[in-house]
Phi, psi and omega in degrees: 000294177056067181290148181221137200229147203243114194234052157217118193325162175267153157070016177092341163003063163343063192266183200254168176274356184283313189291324147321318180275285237258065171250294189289344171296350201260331164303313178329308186318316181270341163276345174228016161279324200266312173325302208277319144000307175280321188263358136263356164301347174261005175124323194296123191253134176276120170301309291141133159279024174244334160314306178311327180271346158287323171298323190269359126322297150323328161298304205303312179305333191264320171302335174306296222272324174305319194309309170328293185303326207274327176281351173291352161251339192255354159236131148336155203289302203288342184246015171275322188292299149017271201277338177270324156332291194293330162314291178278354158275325167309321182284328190298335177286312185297270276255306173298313174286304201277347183278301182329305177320303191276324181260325182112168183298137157162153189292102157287333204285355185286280192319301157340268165258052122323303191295295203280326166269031167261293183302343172279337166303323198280324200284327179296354182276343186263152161310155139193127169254158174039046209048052168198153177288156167275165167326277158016279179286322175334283181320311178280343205269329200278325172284335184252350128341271167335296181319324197277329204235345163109272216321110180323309203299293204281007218288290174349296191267009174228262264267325172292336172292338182250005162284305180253016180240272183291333173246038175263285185285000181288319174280328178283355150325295167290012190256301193298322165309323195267299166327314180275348182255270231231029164089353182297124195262000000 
């Protein structure tokens, strides 16, 4: 798959780490844009553009939550605070405008992130190691993928496409983003 995504300021650019997350909010965005894309090309059917914009809110939310772990030894408290702040206020403006489109006027971003320190809870309870998530955290992001999309029948075969598949590349994506906005190996 290799989604490529440009996660390097112009001119050389000095940016704040707030600015960095919501740099990184929009690559997210696009990672699970691309994600969800890929599963249907292999077949898996997304009902709806209001499934898709739930999925990717799931996306957004988990990728949020790995960005967390991988910047947690390589930034200091105030600027890890920064950058996952600018993150989730960067996804949430996206998130607000493309909902509107779909839904109509009314404040999404509450709900958002309500949604996003619920689901950050569950994921801080899962492994992760050596930069990568555990079996755990896989499963849950793969169950609640699955939720988004209903259906009993396919649940299996969508929680293995996104445990070995999507949220593989998902990470080396974002991994490669977080190296290029602030140096995180």
């Amino acid at each position: 798959m290799g989604l490529r995504v440009k996660s390097r300021w112009m001119n050389g650019s000095n940016k704040t780490m707030d600015k960095h997350g919501e740099a990184l909010a929009f690559i997210a965005w696009r990672i699970a844009k691309n994600s969800i894309v890929h599963m249907e090309q292999e077949g898996f059917q997304v009902g709806s553009v209001e499934q898709r914009l739930d999925m990717i809110v799931e996306f957004i939310i988990y990728l949020t939550h790995l960005a967390d772990r991988l910047v947690y030894d390589t930034l200091d408290d105030k600027e890890r605070q920064l950058f996952i702040i600018g993150m989730v206020q960067g996804a949430a403006r996206t998130l607000q405008s493309s909902a509107e489109d779909i839904r109509g006027k009314k404040d999404y971003k509450k709900a958002f992130i309500d949604k996003l320190n619920t689901t950050m809870a569950d994921y801080a309870e899962c492994g992760f190691a050596n930069g990568k998530p555990g079996f755990s955290m896989l499963r849950c992001f793969g169950d609640k993928i699955a939720a988004v999309l209903g259906g009993e029948e396919d649940t299996k075969w969508l929680q293995d496409q996104i445990m070995e598949i999507e949220a593989p590349e998902a990470l080396q994506t974002l991994e490669g983003a977080l190296r290029n906005l602030i140096g995180v190996h």
